[in-house]
C-alpha positions in Angstrom: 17.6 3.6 38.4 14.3 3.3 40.3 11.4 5.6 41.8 8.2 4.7 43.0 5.3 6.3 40.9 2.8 8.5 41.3 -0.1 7.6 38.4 -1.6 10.8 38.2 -5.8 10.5 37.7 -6.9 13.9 39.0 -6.2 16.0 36.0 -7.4 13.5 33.2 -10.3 15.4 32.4 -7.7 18.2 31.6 -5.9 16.0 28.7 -6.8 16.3 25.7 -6.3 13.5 22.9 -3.7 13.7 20.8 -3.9 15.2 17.5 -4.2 13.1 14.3 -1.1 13.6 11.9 -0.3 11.9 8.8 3.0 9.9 10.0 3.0 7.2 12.2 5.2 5.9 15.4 6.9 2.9 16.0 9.6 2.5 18.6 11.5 -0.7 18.6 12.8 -2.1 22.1 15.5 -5.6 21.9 15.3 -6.2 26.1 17.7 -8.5 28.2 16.7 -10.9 30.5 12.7 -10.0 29.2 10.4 -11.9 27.6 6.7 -12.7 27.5 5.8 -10.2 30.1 4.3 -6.3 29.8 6.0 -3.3 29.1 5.0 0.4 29.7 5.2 3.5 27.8 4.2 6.8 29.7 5.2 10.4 29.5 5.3 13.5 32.4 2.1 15.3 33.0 3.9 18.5 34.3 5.8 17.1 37.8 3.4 13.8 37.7 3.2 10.7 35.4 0.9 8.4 33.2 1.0 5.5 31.1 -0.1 5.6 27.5 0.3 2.6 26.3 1.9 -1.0 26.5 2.8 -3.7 24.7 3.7 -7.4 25.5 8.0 -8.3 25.3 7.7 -11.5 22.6 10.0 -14.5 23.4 12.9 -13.0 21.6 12.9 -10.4 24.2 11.5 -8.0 21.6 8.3 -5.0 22.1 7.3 -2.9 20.2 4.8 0.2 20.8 3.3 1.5 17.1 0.5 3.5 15.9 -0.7 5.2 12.9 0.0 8.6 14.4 2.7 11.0 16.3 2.5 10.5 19.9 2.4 14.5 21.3 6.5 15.3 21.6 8.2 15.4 25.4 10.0 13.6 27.8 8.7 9.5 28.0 9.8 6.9 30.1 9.6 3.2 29.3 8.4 1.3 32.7 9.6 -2.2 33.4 7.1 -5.0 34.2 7.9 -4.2 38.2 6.6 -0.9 37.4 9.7 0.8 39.5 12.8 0.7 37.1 12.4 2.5 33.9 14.5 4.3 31.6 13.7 7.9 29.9 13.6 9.2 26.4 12.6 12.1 24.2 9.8 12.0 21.9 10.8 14.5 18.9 7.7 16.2 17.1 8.8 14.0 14.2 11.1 10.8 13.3 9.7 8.5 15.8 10.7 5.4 14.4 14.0 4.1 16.0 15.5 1.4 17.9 16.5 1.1 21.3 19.1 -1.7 22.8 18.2 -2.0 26.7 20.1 -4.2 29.5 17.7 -4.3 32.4 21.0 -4.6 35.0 22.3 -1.1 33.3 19.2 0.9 32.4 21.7 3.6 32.5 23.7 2.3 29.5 20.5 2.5 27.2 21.4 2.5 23.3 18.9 4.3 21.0 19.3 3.6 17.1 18.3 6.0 14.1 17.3 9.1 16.8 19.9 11.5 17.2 17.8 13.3 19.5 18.4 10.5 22.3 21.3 9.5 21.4 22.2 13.4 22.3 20.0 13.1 25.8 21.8 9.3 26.6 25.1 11.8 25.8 23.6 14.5 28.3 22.7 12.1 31.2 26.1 10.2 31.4 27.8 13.9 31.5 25.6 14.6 34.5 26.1 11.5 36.1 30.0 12.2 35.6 29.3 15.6 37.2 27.6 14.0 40.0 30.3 11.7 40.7 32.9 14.1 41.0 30.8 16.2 43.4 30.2 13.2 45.9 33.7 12.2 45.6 35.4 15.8 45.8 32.4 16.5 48.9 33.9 13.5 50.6 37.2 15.7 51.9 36.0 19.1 52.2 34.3 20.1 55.0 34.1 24.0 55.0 30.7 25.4 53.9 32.7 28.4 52.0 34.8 25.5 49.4 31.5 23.0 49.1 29.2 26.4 47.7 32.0 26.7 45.7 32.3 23.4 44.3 28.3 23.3 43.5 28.6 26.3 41.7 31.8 24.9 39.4 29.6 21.8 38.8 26.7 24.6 37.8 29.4 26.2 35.3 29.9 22.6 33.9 26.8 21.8 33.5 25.7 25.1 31.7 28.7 25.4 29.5 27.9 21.9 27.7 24.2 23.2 27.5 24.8 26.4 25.9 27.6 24.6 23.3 25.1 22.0 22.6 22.8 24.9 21.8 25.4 26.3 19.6 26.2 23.9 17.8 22.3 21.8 17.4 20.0 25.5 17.9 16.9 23.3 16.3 17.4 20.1 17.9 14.8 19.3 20.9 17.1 19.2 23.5 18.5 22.5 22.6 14.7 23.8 22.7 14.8 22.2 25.8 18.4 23.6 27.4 16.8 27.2 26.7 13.5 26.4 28.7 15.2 25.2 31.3 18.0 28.1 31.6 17.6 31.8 33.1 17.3 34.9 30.3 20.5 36.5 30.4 21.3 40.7 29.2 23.7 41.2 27.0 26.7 43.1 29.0 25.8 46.7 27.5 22.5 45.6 29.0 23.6 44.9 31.9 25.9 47.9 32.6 23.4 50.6 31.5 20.3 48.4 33.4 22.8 48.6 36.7 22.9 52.4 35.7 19.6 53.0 36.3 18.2 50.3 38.2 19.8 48.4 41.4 17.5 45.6 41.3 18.3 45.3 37.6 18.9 41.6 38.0 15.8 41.0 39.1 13.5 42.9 37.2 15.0 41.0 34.0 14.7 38.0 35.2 10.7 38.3 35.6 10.7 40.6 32.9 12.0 38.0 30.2 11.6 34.7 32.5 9.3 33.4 29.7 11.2 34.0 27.0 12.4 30.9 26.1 9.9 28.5 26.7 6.8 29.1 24.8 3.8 29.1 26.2 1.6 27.9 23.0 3.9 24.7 22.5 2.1 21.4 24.3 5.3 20.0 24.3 6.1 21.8 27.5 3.1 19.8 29.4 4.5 16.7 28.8 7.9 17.4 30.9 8.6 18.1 34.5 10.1 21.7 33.1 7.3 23.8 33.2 5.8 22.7 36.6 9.4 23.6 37.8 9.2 27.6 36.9 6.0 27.8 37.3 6.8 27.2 40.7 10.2 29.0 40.8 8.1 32.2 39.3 5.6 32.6 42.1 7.3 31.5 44.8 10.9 33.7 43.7 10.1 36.2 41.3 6.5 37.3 42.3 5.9 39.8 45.1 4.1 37.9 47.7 0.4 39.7 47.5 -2.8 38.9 46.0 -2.7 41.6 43.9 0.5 41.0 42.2 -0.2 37.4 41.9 -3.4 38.3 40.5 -1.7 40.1 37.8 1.3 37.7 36.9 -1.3 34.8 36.7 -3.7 36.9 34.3 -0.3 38.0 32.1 0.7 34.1 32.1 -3.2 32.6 31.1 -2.8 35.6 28.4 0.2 34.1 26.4 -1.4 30.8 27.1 -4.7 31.2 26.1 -4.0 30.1 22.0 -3.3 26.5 23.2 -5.8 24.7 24.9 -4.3 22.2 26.5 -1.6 24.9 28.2 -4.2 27.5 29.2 -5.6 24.5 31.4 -2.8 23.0 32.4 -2.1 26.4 33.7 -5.2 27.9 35.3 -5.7 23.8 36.9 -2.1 24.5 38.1 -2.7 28.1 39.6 -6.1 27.1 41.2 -5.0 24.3 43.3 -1.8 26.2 44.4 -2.9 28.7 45.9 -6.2 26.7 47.2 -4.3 24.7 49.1 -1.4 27.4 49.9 0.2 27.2 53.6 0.8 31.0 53.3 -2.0 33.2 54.9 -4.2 35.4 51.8 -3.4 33.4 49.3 -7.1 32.3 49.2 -7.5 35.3 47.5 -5.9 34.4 44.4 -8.0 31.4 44.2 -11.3 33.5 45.0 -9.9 35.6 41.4 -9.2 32.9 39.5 -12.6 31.1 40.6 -14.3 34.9 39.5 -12.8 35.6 36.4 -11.7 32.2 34.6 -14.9 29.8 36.4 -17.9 31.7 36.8 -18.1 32.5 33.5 -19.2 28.9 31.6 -17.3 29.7 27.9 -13.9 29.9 29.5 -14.1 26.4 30.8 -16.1 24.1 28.7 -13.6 21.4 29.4 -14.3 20.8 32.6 -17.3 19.0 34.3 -20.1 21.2 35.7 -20.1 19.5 38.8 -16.2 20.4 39.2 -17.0 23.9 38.4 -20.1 24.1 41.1 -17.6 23.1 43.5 -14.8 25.5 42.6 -17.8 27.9 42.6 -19.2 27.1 46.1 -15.4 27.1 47.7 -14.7 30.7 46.3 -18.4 31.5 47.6 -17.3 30.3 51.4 -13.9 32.6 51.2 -14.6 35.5 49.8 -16.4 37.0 52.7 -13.7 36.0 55.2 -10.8 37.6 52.6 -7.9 39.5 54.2 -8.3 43.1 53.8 -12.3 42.6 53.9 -14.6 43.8 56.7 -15.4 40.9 59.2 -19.2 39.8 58.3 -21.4 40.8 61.6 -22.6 38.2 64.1 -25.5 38.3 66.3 -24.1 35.6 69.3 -25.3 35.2 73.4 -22.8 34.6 76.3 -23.6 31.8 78.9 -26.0 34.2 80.5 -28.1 34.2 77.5 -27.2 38.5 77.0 -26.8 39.3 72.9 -24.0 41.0 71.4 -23.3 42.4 68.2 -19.6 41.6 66.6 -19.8 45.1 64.9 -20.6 46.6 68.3 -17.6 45.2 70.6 -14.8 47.9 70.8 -11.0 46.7 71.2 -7.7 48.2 69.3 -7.2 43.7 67.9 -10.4 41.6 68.1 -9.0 37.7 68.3 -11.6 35.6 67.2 -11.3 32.5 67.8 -13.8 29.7 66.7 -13.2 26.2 69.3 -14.5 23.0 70.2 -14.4 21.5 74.0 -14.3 18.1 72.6 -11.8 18.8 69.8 -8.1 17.4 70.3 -6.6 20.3 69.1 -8.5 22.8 70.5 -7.9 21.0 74.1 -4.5 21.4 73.1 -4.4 25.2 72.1 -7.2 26.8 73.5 -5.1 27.2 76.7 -2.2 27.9 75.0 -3.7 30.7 73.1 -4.7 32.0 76.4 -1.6 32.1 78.4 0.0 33.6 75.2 -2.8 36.2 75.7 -1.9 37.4 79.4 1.8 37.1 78.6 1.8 39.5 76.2 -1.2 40.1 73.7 -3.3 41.7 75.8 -1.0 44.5 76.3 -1.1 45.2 73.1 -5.0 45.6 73.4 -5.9 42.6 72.1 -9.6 41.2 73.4 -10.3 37.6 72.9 -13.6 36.6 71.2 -14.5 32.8 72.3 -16.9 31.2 69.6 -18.3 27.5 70.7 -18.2 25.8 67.2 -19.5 22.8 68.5 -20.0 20.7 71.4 -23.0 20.9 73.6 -23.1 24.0 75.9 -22.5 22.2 78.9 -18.8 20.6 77.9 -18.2 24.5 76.6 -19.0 26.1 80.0 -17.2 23.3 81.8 -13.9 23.9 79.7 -13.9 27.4 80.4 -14.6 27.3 84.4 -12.2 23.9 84.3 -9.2 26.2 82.2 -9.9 29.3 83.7 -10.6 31.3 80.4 -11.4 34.4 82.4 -10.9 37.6 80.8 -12.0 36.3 77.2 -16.0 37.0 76.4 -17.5 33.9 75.3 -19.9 33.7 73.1 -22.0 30.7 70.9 -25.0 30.8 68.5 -27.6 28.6 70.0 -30.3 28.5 67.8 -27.5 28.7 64.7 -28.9 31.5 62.8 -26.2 33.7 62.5 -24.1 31.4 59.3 -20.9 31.5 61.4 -19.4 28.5 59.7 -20.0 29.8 56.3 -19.1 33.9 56.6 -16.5 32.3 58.5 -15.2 29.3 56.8 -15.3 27.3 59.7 -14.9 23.2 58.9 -12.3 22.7 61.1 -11.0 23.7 64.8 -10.2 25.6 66.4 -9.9 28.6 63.7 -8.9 32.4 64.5 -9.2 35.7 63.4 -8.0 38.8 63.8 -9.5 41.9 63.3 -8.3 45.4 63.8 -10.3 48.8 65.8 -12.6 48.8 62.2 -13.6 45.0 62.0 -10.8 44.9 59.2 -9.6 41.1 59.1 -6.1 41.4 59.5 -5.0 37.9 60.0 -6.9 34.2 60.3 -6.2 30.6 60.5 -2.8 31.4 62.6 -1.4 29.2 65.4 0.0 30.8 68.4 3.4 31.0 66.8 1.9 32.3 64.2 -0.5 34.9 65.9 2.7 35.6 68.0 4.5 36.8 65.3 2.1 38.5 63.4 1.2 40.8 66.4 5.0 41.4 67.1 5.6 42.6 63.2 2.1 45.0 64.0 3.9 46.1 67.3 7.1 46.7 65.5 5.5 48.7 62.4 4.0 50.5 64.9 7.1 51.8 66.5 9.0 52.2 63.4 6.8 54.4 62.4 6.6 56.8 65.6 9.9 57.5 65.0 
């Protein structure tokens, strides 16, 4: 098999070393076709990848990586000298010395000696790659979209049956610890008759109530597989509600549990922070500015992590948190082109529209009109007034764009001697930006297209008449 790879050297001040234990490991590899070259051995860091270690293939096609401790358990991968084809394998918390036969032209048909552990995962992969055969070949002759979800979902039974025999049968073995991380909580069927009693979202409400429940949250092991990357993703994109608040709240609970292993609590709070810093979706900023607040500010709760990083975590959350959703636009003191002053707090309009532009930016040549023709087709209707806010540019290409575009109707404004901090209250790095405020200065909406703005302002329109009924 083969997939380029991504070496993952942002979050290596997040790794810790590996503990010292007592035993030692030594993994034996007799390779075809090999010899006198390099070969890697790496392990998952969450959805990424890095290499640990590597060892030279002698002239009887034979390497061997060895140490005087336990490598940290999880899923591993042994790279090829082309650094593309590879093969996977479990490391167990113990017994890591064993013996693996490898073919380079069937990395597929790998043979591991003396670990029963991948010899049950080798067992595991060729059943899913079975599976996956019988898919393709049954998807080649059905065409209706009813008979293909229902093949999926046969393959899904399949594939969940062997996992919950293999737990039967092996409950301690690491792949069985594995199989219940990976699979949903499930009530018991008096549980889930009395829950559908009481509650019709019962389903639901179980699933995030015991989503955890089977992959702990204080074992590293988990950091060192794709698994836990996986739901944390699934869990805040499917089983959150989409606010602040209650992402707020589900990412405190989760640093909670996490917070008696180091290494997790990082992994973790690393994970949440650059979410929902760099999140599409409009207020999620706010979950950063939280996390920045509670877990970063203070110095104890993230000794691990270099002061400079943390200054600049520190200075980001600083920029946002005045320009929040749901917070009171900061005030701006600005002139129009005939040099008369005007207070933001001051101007009166049901929706303010903001919007911070360039005359020389691409984009903005691009959108600035468009935001405008959007406006007389329909937003101002709605008693929307359109704040223009030169960013940058000289005032003469601003004035020309306006007369050149015919921006009538819009009051335009710009800061000329730059004392009133507009790019900081308002975050602005980058153009053109927008906000929108409503009749009390609330920020409502921001860094919306006109698709975007479109829709947002058709949802306030249709709340609106909803709830005159």
């Amino acid at each position: 098999m083969t997939k380029p790879y991504r070496f993952f050297c942002l979050l290596c001040c997040l790794i810790c070393a590996a503990p010292a234990f007592a035993q030692s490991h030594r993994i034996r590899i007799q390779i075809q076709q090999l010899k006198d070259t390099l070969l890697y051995l790496g392990n998952y860091y969450g959805s990424k990848t890095y290499l640990t270690d590597s060892t030279r293939i002698d002239d009887r096609g034979v390497a061997i990586f060895e140490g005087k401790h336990l490598l940290p358990p999880g899923i591993y991968f042994v790279l090829m000298p082309d650094r593309r084809h590879f093969f996977e394998l479990l490391m167990p918390p113990r017994d890591q010395q064993f013996e693996i036969a490898v073919d380079t032209a069937h990395l597929d048909e790998v043979i591991f000696h003396h670990s029963p552990d991948n010899e049950a995962f080798v067992a595991y992969n060729r059943f899913l790659s079975h599976v996956q055969q019988e898919l393709e070949e049954k998807q080649k002759t059905i065409h209706d979209s009813l008979q293909l979800q229902q093949l999926q979902e046969e393959i899904m039974k399949k594939i969940k049956a062997y996992r919950l025999q293999w737990i039967h049968a092996h409950p301690e073995s690491m792949l069985a610890t594995l199989f219940r991380g990976m699979m949903d909580p499930e009530p018991t069927p008096q549980e889930q008759q009395k829950g559908e009693q009481q509650d019709s979202l019962f389903a639901y409400h179980y699933l995030r109530a015991h989503y955890w429940d089977q992959l702990s949250l204080t074992d590293s092991m988990w950091l060192r597989t794709p698994i836990l990357e996986g739901k944390l993703n699934r869990y805040f994109s499917q089983m959150v509600p989409p606010q602040p608040d209650s992402i707020n709240a589900a990412a405190d609970a989760l640093l909670e549990k996490a917070k008696g292993n180091t290494p997790m609590f990082k992994f973790i709070l690393w994970w949440l922070t650059y979410t929902f810093e760099s999140s599409p979706y409009m207020g999620m900023d706010a979950v950063f500015v939280h996390l920045v607040e509670k877990y970063y500010m203070p110095p104890a709760h993230i000794d691990w992590l270099s002061e400079s990083l943390r200054q600049k975590l520190i200075q980001r959350a600083y920029e946002l948190s005045p320009n929040l959703i749901g917070e009171t636009a900061p005030n701006l003191l600005l002139r129009d082109t005939l040099q008369h002053a005007y207070q933001l707090d001051t101007i009166r309009a049901p929706y303010l529209l903001l919007v911070f532009w360039d005359p020389t930016c691409g984009h903005c040549i691009r959108q600035v009109p468009r935001l405008d023709s959007a406006w007389r087709a329909n937003w101002q209707q709605m008693g929307v007034k359109i704040i223009g806010i030169l960013a940058d540019g000289t005032p003469q290409q601003w004035k020309d764009f306006i007369h050149q575009h015919h921006l009538t109707g819009w009051l335009h404004l710009y800061d000329p001697d730059n004392s009133s901090h507009f790019r900081q209250l308002y975050d602005v790095y980058e153009t053109p930006v927008t906000y929108l405020l409503d009749a009390h200065k609330k920020i409502i909406a921001k860094k919306l297209d006109v698709e975007g703005l479109s829709a947002f302002l058709h949802h306030l329109r249709e709340t609106a008449s909803a709830s005159n009924l």
